[in-house]
N, C-alpha and C positions, 0 to 999 in steps of 0.2 A: 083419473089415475088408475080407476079398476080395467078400465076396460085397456088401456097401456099396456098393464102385465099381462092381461088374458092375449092380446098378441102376440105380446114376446112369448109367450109359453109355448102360445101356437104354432107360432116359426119355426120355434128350439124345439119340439115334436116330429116338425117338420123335415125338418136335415137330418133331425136324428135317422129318421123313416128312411132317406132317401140314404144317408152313409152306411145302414145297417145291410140297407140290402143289395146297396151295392157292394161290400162284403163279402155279403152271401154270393150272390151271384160269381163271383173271382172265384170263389175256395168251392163251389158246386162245378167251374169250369177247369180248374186244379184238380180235384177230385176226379172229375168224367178223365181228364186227359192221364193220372194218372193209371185209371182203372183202363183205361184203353191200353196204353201202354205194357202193363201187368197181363191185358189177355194176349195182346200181338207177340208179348215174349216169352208166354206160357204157349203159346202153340207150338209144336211139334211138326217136324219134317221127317219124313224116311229115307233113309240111306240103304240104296242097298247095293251088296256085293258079292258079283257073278265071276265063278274060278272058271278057268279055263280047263276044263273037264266037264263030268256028266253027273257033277254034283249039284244037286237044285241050292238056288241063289238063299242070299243069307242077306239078311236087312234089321235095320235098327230103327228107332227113331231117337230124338234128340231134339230138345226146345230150342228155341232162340239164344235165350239165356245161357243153355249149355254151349252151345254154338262161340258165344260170345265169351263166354270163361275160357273155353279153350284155346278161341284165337288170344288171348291176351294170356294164356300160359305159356302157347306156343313164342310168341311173343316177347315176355321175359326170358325162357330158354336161348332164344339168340341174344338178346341181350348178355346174358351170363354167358354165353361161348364166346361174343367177343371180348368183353371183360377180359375172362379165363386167357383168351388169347393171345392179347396185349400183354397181359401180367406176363404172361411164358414169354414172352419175345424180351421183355427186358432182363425176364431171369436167366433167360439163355444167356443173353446178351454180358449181365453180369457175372453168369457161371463161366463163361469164355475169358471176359477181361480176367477173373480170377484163377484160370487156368495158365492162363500167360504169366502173373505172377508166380503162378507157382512154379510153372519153367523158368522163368528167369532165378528164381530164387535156389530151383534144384541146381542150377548149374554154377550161380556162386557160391555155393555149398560144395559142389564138385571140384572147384578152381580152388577153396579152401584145402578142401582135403587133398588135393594134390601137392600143396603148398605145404601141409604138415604135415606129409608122407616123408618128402625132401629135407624137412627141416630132420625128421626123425633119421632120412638115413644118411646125412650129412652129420648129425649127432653119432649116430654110431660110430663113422669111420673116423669120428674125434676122438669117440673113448678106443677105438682098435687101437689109435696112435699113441692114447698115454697109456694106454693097459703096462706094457713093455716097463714104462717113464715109473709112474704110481708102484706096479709093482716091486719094484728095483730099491724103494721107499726101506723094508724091514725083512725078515724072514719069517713071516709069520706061515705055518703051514694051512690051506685051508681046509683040508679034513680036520684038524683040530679047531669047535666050537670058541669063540671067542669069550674070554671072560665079562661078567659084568663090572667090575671094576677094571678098569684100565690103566697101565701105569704114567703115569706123567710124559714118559718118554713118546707113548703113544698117543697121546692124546695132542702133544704140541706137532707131531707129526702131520697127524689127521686135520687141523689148523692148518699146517702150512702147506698140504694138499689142498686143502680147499682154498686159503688165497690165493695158490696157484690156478686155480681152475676161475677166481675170479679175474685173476690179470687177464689168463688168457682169453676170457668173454670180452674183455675190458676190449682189446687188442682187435680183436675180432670185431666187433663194433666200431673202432674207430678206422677199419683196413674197408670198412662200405662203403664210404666214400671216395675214396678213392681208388679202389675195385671200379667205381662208379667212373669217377675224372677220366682212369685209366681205357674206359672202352668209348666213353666221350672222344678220347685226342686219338682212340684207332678210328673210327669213323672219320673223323676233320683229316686225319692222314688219306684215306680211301679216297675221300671228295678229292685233295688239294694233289694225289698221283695221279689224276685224270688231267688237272690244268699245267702237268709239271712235262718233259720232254726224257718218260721214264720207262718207254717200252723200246724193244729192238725193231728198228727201222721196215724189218724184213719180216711179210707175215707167216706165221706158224717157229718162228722164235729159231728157223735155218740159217744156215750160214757160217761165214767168220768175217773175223777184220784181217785186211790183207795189208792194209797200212794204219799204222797209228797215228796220234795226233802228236805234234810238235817237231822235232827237228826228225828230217827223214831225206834220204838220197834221194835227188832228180831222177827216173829212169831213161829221163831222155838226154840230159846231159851230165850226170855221175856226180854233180855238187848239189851240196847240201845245202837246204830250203825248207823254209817251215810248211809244216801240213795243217791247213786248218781244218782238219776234222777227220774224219776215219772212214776209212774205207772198209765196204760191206758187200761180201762177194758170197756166190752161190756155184762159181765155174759156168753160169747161164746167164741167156736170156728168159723174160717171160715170166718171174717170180712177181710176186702183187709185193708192191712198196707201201706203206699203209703211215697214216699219222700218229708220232711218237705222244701226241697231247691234244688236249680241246683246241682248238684255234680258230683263227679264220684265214683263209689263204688271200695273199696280200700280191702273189704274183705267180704266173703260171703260163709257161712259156721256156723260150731258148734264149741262153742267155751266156752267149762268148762260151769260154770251154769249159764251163760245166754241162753245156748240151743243151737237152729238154730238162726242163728242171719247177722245182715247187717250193713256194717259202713260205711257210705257216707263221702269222705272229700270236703269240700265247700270252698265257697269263703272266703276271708280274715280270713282263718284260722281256720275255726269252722269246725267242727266233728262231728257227731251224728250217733248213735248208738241205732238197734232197736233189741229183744231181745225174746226169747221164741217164737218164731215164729212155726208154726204148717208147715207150705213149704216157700222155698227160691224162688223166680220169679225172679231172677236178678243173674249175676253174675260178678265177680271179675273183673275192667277193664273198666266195661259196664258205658256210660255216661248218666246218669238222669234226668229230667226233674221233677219242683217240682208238686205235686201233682200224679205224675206218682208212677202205683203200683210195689210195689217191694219186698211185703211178702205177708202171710194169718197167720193170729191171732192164736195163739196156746198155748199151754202149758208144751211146752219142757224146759229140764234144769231144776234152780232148783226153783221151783217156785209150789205155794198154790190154784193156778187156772186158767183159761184162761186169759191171756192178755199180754200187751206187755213192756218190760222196757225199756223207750224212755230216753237216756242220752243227753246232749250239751255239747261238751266240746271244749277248745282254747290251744292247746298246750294240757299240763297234768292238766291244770284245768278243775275242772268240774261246768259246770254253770246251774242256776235253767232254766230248759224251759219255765216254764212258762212266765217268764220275756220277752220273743222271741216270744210269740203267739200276734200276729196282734189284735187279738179278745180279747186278753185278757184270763187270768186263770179264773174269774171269768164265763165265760159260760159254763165252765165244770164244774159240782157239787163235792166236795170232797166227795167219800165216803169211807173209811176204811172199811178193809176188802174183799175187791174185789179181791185181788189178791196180790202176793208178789213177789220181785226179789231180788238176795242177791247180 
């Protein structure tokens, strides 16, 4: 049993011996590599720096270590410029989007204050209107300072001035809307004179009517016959005939005695028809535009001089044009004998 332990001691001496110093040996090879280390970056370089002159050169030295701090100052510094950089490109970035707000917002600031400039001098030429109305109220003079008590009579006055001045906000407030409806149904009027057969036949608004519409003397045989539609004279050939409405031309061509001729069909049903034309500018199919040219004035067909016979018709009725002219028949002077269409 003794000599068992004296073994075991022996062995466990043993590893001790060999784990100690293998130890050692690591932290002696740590150590050396350290101290190697410590001298190679305590050693020193010379830098030196020659001016281009006749100044003798200028030199420095500097360790490893200093070397390596510097690159890794240098280092950091780009680092923080681009940081620095980025940051500024967003802050531009948001300083920009923030300037556009602030444009947009100076300028509905602007459109306000233009709007309560209006409000203010539409207010005044309210109060110009009742100045005259209010003052007319008592005799009060206004060089003389108003008293603090006021009499009864005045006081129900200054009341009934002021509900007056509340009716007529009142009024004024309900006429917006319909201030409003009222430039609504001029617009749908503008749109709906375009699709209508509401300008003068002849472009730049020349001419007259040489015949009217409805009963009228033959001039070729002295009895009476109806005219359907009016006759539109210049004393010429070669005036541009133009479309009284939007349409589309549905026939374009000669056609028996009204000559060379054009028939536009239009909106809600109206038809018009122009007649003795000297040249056709349009053809069958083609979509119009009103005031758009679409003949030249002539005297083709059967007809007693230059001009044109301008029909309106709805279905197979035929209706007086004149009744369709925006301006009115009255700006064109009736003259008979200008011209005839059969």
């Amino acid at each position: 049993m003794p000599s068992l332990l004296k073994r075991y001691k022996s062995a466990e001496r043993e590893v001790y011996k060999k784990v100690s110093s293998g130890f050692a040996r690591r932290a002696r090879g740590v150590a050396a590599t350290w101290a190697r280390f410590i001298r190679g970056g305590s050693q020193s370089v010379s830098i030196l720096v020659v001016a281009h002159s006749e100044e003798p050169p200028r030199g420095f030295r500097i360790s490893f270590f200093g070397l390596a701090g510097a690159a890794m100052l240098a280092l950091a510094v780009v680092v923080l410029i681009f940081a620095f950089s980025g940051g500024l490109g967003g802050a531009r970035a948001r300083v920009s989007a923030s300037s556009a707000e602030l444009l947009q917002a100076q300028d509905e600031l602007e459109a306000v204050k233009t709007q309560t400039q209006r409000l203010e001098d539409a207010y005044k030429d309210f109060q110009a209107a009742l100045g005259p109305i209010m003052a007319s109220g008592g005799t009060h003079d206004a060089r003389q300072p108003v008293k603090k008590a006021a009499s009864p009579l005045l006081f129900a006055r200054r009341k009934a001035e002021a509900q007056s001045m509340a009716e007529i906000r009142e009024d004024l407030d309900q006429s917006a809307p319909i201030i409003a409806e009222y430039g609504s149904m001029l617009g749908q009027m503008d749109s709906v004179k375009k699709t209508v057969p509401a300008v003068w036949p002849i472009s730049g608004g020349i001419g007259h009517i040489s015949t009217t519409f409805g009963t009228n003397p033959n001039p070729f045989t002295g009895q009476s016959y109806f005219h359907t539609g009016i006759d539109c004279s210049t004393y010429r050939s070669g005036d541009l005939l133009v479309a009284t409405a939007d349409g589309k031309v549905i026939f374009a061509g000669v056609e028996g005695g009204y000559g060379r001729c054009v028939i536009i069909a239009h909106a809600y049903g109206y038809i018009t028809r122009m007649g003795h034309m000297d040249r056709i500018l349009v053809h069958s199919g083609q979509t119009v535009k009103q005031g758009q040219g679409v003949g030249i004035l002539g005297n083709t067909g059967v007809s007693t001089a230059p001009h044109t016979h301008y029909e309106v018709m709805m279905g197979r009725s035929y209706l007086d044009p004149t009744e369709y002219l925006w301006s009115g028949s009255r700006s064109f002077p009736i003259i008979t004998g200008g011209g005839f269409a059969d």
